[in-house]
C-alpha positions in Angstrom: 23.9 -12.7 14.9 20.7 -11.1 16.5 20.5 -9.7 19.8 17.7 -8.5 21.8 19.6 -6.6 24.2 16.8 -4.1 24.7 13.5 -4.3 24.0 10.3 -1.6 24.1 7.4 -2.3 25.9 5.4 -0.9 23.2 5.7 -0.5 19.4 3.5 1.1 17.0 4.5 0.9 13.5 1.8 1.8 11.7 0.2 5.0 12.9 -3.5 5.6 13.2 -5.0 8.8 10.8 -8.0 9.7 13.6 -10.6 11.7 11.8 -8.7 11.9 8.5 -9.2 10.4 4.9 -5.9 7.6 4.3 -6.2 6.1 0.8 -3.3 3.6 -0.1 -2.8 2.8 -3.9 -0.3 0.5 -5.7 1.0 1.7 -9.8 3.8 2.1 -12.1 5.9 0.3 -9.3 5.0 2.7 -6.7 2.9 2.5 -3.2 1.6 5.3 -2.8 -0.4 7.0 0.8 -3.2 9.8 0.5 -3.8 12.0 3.9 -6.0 14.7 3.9 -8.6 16.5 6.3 -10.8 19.1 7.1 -9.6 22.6 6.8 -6.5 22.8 9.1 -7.8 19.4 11.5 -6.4 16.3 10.7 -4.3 15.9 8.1 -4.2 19.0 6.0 -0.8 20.6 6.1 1.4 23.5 4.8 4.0 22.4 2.0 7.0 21.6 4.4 4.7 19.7 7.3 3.1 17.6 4.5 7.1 17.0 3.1 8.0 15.9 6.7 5.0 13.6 7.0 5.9 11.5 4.2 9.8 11.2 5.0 9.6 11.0 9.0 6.4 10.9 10.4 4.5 8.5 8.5 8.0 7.2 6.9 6.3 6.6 3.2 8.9 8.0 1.2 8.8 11.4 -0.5 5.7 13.8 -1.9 5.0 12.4 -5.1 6.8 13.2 -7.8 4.5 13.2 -11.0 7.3 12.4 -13.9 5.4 10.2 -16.2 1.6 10.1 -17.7 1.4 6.7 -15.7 2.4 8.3 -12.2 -0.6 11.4 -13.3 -2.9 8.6 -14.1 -2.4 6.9 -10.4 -2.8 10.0 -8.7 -5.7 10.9 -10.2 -7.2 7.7 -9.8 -6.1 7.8 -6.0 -7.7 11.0 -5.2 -11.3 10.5 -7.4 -13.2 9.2 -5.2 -12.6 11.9 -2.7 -14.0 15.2 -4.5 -13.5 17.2 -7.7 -13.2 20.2 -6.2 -10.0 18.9 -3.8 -6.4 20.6 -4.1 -3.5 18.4 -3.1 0.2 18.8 -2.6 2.3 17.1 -4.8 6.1 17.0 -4.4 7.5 19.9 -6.4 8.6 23.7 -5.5 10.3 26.3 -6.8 11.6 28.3 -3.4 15.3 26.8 -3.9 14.9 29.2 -7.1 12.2 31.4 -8.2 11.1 30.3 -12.0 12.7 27.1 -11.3 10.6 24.0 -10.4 11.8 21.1 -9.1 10.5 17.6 -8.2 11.6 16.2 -4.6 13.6 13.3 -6.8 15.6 16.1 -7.8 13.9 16.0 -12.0 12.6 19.1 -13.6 9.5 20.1 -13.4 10.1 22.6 -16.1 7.7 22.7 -18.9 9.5 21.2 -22.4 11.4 19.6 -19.7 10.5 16.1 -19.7 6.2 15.0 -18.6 4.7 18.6 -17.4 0.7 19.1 -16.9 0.7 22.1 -15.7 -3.1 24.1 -16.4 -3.3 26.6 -18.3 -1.3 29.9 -17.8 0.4 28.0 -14.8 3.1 28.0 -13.1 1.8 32.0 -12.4 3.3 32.7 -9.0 0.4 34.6 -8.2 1.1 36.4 -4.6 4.6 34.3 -4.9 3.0 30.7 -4.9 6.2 28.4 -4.8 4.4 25.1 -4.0 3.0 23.0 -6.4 -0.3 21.4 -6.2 -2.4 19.2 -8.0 -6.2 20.4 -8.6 -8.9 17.7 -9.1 -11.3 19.5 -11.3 -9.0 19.7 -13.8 -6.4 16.9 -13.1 -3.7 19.2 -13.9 -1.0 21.3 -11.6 -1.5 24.6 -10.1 1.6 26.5 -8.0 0.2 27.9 -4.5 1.3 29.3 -1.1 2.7 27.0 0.4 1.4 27.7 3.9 -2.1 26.9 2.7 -3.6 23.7 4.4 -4.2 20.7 1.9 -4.3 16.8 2.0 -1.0 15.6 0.3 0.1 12.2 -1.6 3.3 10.4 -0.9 5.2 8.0 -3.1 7.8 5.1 -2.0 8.9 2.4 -4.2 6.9 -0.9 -3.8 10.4 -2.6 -4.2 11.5 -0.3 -0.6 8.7 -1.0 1.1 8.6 -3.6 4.1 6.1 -5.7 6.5 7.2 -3.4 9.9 5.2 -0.3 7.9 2.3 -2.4 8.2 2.4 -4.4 11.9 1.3 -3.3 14.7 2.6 -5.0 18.1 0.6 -5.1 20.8 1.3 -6.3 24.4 -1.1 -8.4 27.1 -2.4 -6.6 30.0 -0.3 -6.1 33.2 0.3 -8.4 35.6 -1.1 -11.0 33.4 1.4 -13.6 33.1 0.1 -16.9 31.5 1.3 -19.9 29.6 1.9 -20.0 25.9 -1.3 -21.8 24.8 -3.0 -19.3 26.5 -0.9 -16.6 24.9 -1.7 -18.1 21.5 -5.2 -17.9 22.3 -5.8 -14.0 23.8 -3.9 -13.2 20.3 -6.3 -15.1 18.1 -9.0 -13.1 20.2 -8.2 -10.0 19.3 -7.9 -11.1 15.3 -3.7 -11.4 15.9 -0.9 -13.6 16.5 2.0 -14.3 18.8 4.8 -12.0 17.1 6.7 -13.4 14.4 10.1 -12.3 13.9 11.7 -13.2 10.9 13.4 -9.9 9.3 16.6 -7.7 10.9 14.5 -5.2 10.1 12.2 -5.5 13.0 15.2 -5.7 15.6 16.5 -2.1 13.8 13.4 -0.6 15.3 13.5 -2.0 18.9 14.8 0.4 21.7 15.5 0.2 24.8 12.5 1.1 27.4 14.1 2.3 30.7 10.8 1.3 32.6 10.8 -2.0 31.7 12.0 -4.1 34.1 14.8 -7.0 33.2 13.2 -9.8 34.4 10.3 -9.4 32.2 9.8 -12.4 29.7 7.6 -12.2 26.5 5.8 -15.4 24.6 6.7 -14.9 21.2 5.8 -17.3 17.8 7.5 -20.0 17.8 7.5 -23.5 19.7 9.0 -27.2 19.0 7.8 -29.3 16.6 7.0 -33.1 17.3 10.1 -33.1 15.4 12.6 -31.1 17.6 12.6 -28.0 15.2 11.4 -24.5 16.1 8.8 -23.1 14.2 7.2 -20.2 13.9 3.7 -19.9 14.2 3.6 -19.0 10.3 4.9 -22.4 9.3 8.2 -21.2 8.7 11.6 -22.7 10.4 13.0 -20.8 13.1 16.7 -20.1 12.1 18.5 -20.6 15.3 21.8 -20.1 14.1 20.4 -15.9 13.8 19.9 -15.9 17.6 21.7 -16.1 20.7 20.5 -18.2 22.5 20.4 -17.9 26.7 19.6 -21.4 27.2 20.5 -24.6 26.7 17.7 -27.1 25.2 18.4 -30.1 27.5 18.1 -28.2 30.6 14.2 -27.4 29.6 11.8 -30.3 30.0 8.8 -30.8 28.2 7.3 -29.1 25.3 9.6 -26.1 24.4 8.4 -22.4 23.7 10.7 -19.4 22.6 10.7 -16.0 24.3 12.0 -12.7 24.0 13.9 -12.0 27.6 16.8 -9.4 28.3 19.5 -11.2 26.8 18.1 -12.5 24.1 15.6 -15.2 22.6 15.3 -18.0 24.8 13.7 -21.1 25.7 11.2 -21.7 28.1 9.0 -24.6 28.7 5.7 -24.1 27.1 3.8 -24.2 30.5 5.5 -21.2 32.5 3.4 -18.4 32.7 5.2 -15.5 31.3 3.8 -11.9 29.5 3.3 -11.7 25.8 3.7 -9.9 22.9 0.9 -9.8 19.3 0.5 -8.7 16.3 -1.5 -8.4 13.5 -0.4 -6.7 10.1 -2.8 -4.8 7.5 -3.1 -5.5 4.3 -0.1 -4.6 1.8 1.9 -5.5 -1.3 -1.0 -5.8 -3.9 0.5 -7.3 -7.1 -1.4 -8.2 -10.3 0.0 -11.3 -12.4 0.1 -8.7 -15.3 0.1 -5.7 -16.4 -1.4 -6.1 -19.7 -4.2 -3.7 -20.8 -5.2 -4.7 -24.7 -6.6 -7.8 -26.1 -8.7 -9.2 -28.8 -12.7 -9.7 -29.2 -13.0 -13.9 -28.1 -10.1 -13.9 -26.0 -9.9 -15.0 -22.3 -8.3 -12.9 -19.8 -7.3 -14.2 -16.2 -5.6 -11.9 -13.8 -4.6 -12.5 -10.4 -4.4 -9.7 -7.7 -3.0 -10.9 -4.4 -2.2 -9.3 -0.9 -0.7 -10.5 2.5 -1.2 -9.1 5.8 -2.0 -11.2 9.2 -5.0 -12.0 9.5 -4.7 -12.7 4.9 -7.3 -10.2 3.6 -10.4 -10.2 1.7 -9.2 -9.1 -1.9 -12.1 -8.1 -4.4 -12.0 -7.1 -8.1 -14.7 -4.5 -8.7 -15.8 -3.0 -12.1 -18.0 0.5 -12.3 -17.1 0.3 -8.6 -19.1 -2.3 -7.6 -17.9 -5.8 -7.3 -17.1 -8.2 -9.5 -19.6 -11.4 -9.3 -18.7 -14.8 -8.3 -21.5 -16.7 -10.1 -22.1 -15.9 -13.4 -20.2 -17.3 -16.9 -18.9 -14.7 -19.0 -17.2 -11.9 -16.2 -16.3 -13.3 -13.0 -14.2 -13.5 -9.5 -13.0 -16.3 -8.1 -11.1 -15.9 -4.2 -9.6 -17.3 -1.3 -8.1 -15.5 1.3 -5.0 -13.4 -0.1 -6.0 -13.7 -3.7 -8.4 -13.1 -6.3 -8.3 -14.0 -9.7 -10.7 -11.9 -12.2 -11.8 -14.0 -15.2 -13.5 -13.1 -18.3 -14.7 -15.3 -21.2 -14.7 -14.5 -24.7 -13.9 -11.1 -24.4 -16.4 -8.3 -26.0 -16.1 -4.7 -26.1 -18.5 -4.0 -23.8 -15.6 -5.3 -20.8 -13.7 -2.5 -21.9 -13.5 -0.5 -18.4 -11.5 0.4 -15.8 -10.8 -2.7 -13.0 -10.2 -2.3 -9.3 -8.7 -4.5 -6.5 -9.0 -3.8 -3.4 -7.7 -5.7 -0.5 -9.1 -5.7 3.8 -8.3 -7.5 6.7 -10.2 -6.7 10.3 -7.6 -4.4 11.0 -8.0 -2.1 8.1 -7.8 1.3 8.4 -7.0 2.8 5.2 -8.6 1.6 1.6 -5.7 -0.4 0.4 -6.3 -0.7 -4.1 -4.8 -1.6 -7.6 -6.2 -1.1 -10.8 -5.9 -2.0 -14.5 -7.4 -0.5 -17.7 -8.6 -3.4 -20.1 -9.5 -2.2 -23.8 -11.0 -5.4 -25.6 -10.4 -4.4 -29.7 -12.2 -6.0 -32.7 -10.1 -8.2 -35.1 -11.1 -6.1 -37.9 -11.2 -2.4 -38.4 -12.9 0.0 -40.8 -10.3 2.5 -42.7 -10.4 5.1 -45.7 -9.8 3.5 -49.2 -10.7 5.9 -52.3 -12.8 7.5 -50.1 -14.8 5.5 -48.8 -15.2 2.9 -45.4 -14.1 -0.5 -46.2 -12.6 -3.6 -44.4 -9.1 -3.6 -43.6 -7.7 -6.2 -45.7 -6.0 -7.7 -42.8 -6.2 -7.4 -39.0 -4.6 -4.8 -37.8 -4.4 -6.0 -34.7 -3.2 -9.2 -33.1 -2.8 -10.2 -29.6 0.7 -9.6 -30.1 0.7 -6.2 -32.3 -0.4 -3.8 -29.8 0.6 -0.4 -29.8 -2.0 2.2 -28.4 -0.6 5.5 -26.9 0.2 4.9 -23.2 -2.5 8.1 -21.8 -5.6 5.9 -23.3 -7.1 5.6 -20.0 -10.9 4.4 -19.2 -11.9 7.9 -16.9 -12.9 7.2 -13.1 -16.3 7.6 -12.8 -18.7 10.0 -10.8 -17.0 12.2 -8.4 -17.8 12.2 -4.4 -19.0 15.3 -2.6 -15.3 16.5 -1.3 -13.9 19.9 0.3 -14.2 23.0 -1.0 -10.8 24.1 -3.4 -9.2 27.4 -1.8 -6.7 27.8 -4.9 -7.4 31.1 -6.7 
């Protein structure tokens, strides 16, 4: 059964980058966060700091481990629009052993030891480099000193990740005490709602805040229906049997409101005037209805990308990085809040590209994307018989025959002017 025992006065859970680049990026299963800055401001850190970031600070799992083609592909796609000439830490070192580089998962990073794309003569441990980075202008792996300062990408399962990463509470000013209509309202105001508390997971990260005083009362979501049920302001049912209640319903007359006290979730009527808490949520958990990349000249491809996040986001498909349009027949968007489906018609090879989804909300602080490679192949292909071009006697493809090797990617596109690479 939940408890509020204790409760902070204030909690930020997502944390503000101020003058830094934050890219978020969803692939292969895996949300992955870009932070970088300039030179040694924001957030350009050595090896270790940029480690601790991810784990603790920013608590977005691990630096990214790079293990398959489809996990290079994302990162490079992540950090493309931000330079050519940009170095980035990536989650592998060698300073447990010299010689011997590891991933952060604990996989080698060994070449002829599983998916390596290391340049050139590297790993070189030139001036005993022992952390290992990942170099734009190439888009391969470098080793380098690990004290240098350089932006850094981590990597957390989508499957781990939760809403409390992504809200922000927020309380009303001091001393301002007011009803719960009016509570609902200086929310919407400020593009947010009464808190809605739904998940254990958000009573894990309350604490107790020793300045708070007890008999301090906070409007939360939820209120009686015309039909005696608690609901919360999303629409979903208020499970009382979670809570512990401090009051008893009969004793309150009129409409009934819940709030957060000292010893728990209780019930107020709606018109006391009492503090309050809001919230409001960025946009995350971009899914695509499919992963499917390859299909046939004349067929029709529909693929949803969707996002939530309070207030729902804006979520865009854009090709050649410029939006997809709403209004014409053959390639074409169509969106409501929280969703976007991408549509095209008889497909040619000229839609062969490289599609992107973002999602935004008001609140948005960091470019939040997706993307998917489409190849569109004829039904009938040219080959060598006797020497010379002719028909293939059949199709050698189908819809459902496939097979193209998984590191056929459409290339990002232009680079952006970024910072200037230190590596040797």
């Amino acid at each position: 059964m939940l408890n509020f025992g204790y409760f902070i006065c204030l909690l930020f859970i997502v944390r503000e980058v101020s003058g830094s680049i934050h890219a978020t990026q969803y692939g292969n299963g895996y949300f992955y966060n870009f932070f970088a800055g300039d030179g040694k401001k924001g957030d350009n850190e050595p090896w270790w700091d940029a480690s601790y970031k991810c784990t603790t600070y920013y608590q977005v799992g691990l630096l990214v481990s790079i293990t398959s083609v489809g996990i290079q592909n994302d990162v490079w796609e992540l950090l493309d629009s931000y330079g050519s000439d940009r170095v980035t830490y990536i989650g592998m070192s060698d300073r447990e052993k010299e010689g011997l580089w590891t991933w952060v998962n604990g996989q080698s990073a060994m070449k002829g030891q599983g998916y390596t794309n290391w340049g050139g003569s590297e790993p070189n441990n030139y001036n005993n480099e022992d952390c290992g980075c990942f170099k734009s202008s190439t888009q391969q792996w470098n080793d380098e000193d690990c004290d240098h300062f350089y932006g850094f990408v981590c990597q957390q399962a989508q499957s781990r990740i939760t809403p409390e990463q992504f809200t922000t509470l927020t309380f009303g000013a001091a001393n301002s005490r007011i009803s719960y209509e009016k509570a609902h309202h200086k929310c919407i105001e400020t593009d947010s709602r009464l808190v809605v508390i739904t998940r254990d997971e958000l009573f894990q990260k309350i604490q107790n805040d020793a300045n708070r005083s007890s008999s301090i009362k906070y409007w939360i979501g939820a209120r009686q229906s015309s039909i005696g049920k608690f609901t919360w302001n999303n629409g979903e049912e208020v499970d009382l049997s979670k809570f512990s209640l401090a009051d008893k319903l009969s004793d309150i007359k009129g409409q009934k409101c819940l709030a957060l006290g000292n010893n728990g979730l209780e019930v107020h009527s709606c018109d006391e005037n009492l503090d309050y808490i809001c919230e409001y949520v960025v946009p995350w958990d971009l899914k695509k209805s499919q992963e499917r990349s390859d299909y046939m000249v004349g067929e029709d491809i529909e693929i949803d990308c969707t996002a939530t996040g309070y207030p729902l986001p804006n979520v865009t498909w854009h090709r050649d990085r410029h939006p997809v349009p709403s209004n014409t027949d053959d390639v074409f968007q169509t969106a409501v809040l929280g969703k976007s489906t991408l549509r095209i018609k008889n497909a040619n090879l000229r839609d062969t590209n490289r599609y992107r989804c973002f999602a935004e909300n008001v609140h948005t602080k960091a470019e939040t994307k997706a993307y998917l490679d489409i190849r569109v192949h004829p039904h009938e292909l040219t080959r060598i018989v006797d020497g010379k071009n002719s028909p293939a006697s059949r199709n050698l493809y189908s819809s459902d025959e496939i097979s193209l090797p998984s590191d056929q990617v459409i290339q990002p596109h232009e680079h952006t002017a970024g910072e200037t690479d230190n590596s040797k």
